[in-house]
Phi, psi and omega in degrees: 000133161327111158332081173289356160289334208261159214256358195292149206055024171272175168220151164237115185271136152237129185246188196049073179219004135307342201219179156019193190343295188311325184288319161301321158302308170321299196273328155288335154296337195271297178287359170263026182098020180279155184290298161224182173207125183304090192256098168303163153172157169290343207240083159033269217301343183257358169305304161356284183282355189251283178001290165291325184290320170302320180290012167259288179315338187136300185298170194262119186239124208248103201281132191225065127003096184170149188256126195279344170281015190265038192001295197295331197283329153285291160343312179291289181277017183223354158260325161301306172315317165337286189289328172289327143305307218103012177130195209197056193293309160227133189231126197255102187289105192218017170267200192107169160331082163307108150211197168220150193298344177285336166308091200229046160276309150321126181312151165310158183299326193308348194238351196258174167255149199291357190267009173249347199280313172346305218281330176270332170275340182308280211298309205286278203289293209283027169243000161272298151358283202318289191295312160324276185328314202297310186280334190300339198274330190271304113037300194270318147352289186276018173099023178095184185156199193258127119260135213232122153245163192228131197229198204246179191274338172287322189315314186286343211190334172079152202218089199290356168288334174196100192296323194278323181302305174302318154346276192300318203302314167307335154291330199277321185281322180274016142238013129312238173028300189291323182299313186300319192259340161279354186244006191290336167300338194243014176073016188237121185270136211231144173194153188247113176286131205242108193238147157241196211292113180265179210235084198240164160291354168264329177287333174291345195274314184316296208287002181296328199287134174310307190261035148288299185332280147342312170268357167249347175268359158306323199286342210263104174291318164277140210217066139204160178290152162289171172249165181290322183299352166253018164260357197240344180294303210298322203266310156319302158300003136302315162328320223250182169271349173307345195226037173308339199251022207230114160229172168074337195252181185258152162230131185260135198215078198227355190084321200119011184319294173255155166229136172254162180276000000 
C-alpha cells in the first residue's frame, strides 16, 4: 500500500520548531521525505540544532531565526528561504505562548493591562497573521498545499486564568475557518489542530510537582499529558495528501480534555 504520509518533493516551514512540538514536526517531515524544511525559531541556536537534526534524516534543513510577531521580517526571510527551496507546500503555524489554566499568578482579566494583553496576542494570534500573510502568496505560487495552525483547547472552551490567551487562540482559529474558504480556489487547505496540555520543555517545570500533576489529569479522560509526537501524527496527516479532502476544521488532540459532537 502506498505511504499516504509521504511528504516527498514538498518543502515545509514550521515555526516555534526548536523545542517540543514544533521540533517533532520537523523531524517526522523530514522522515517522511520532504525535500526540505524551513526551521523557525526565535532563538538562532536552536533553529540551528533541529536544522541539522533534519539534515541527518535526509531532507535539506534550513534554520529561519526569526520573530513572528515582526510582520516585514517574516515577508523577508520566509521569502528568501523560500526561493532557496524552491516553493512552499506547507506551512505549520506552531509558535506561540504556552500556558495553563492552573497558572495562577496572572491577574484575572478584569485587573490586568494592555502590556500583559501583548504579550499573549503578539506571538499567539498576530504572529499566525505574520506567517500567513507571508507564505501564503509563495503557497499559491508553489500549486497549493496545506496550512495547520495549530492552536489550543483554551481557545475552544475558554480558560478563566487565562482570557487573553484563550482570545488570541480562539482568533487563530476563526481565521483558519476564513482561509480555508477564500483560499479553496488556489488548492491551499487551511485547518486547525486544537492541543491540550503536551508535555514540552517549557510546560514541564509547571508540571514537576506530583500533586499539580495529579490534580490537572482529573480533567483528562486518557490521564497523561501528552507528547509532542500526538500533536505532530495529527499535523502530519493534515499536512499530507491523506486529508486532501479536509479544509476548514478543528481537530482536537486533548486526551479527552474537551469533546465536541
Amino acid at each position: 500500500m502506498q505511504n499516504v504520509l509521504d511528504l516527498k518533493g514538498k518543502v515545509a516551514l514550521i515555526t516555534g520548531a526548536g523545542q517540543g512540538v514544533g521540533r517533532q514536526v520537523a523531524l517526522d517531515f523530514a522522515s517522511q521525505g520532504c525535500t526540505a524544511v524551513l526551521v523557525n525559531d526565535f532563538h538562532a541556536e536552536r533553529a540551528q540544532a533541529v536544522a541539522a537534526e533534519v539534515a541527518a534524516l535526509g531532507s535539506k534543513g534550513i534554520p529561519l531565526a526569526g520573530d513572528v510577531t515582526d510582520l516585514a521580517q517574516m515577508l523577508d526571510i520566509i521569502g528568501n528561504a523560500a526561493r532557496d527551496a524552491g516553493g512552499l507546500h506547507i506551512c505549520v503555524n506552531n509558535a506561540g505562548n504556552a500556558g495553563t489554566s492552573s497558572d495562577t499568578s496572572a491577574p484575572p482579566f478584569w485587573e490586568s493591562d494592555r502590556s500583559e494583553w501583548d504579550k499573549w496576542l503578539g506571538t499567539n494570534l498576530f504572529g499566525v497573521l505574520n506567517v500567513s500573510r507571508a507564505a501564503i502568496p509563495i503557497m499559491i505560487k508553489s500549486g497549493g498545499g496545506s496550512l495547520v495552525n495549530v492552536i489550543s483547547d483554551a481557545g475552544r472552551v475558554g480558560e478563566a486564568a487565562l482570557a487573553v490567551y484563550s482570545a488570541a487562540k480562539a482568533g487563530a482559529s476563526g481565521l483558519s475557518r476564513a482561509l480555508a474558504k477564500g483560499l479553496g480556489p488556489h488548492l491551499v487547505r487551511v485547518n486547525s489542530v486544537s492541543l491540550a496540555t503536551i508535555m514540552t520543555p517549557t510546560i514541564a517545570p509547571m508540571l514537576s510537582d506530583e500533586s499539580a500533576m495529579k490534580k490537572m489529569l482529573r480533567h483528562y479522560i486518557i490521564r497523561r499529558v501528552g507528547q509532542p509526537s500526538d500533536a505532530s501524527n495529527m499535523i502530519l496527516f493534515l499536512a499530507s495528501d491523506a486529508s486532501s479532502w479536509i479544509t476548514g476544521q478543528t481537530f482536537a488532540v486533548n486526551g479527552g480534555y474537551s469533546t465536541s459532537q
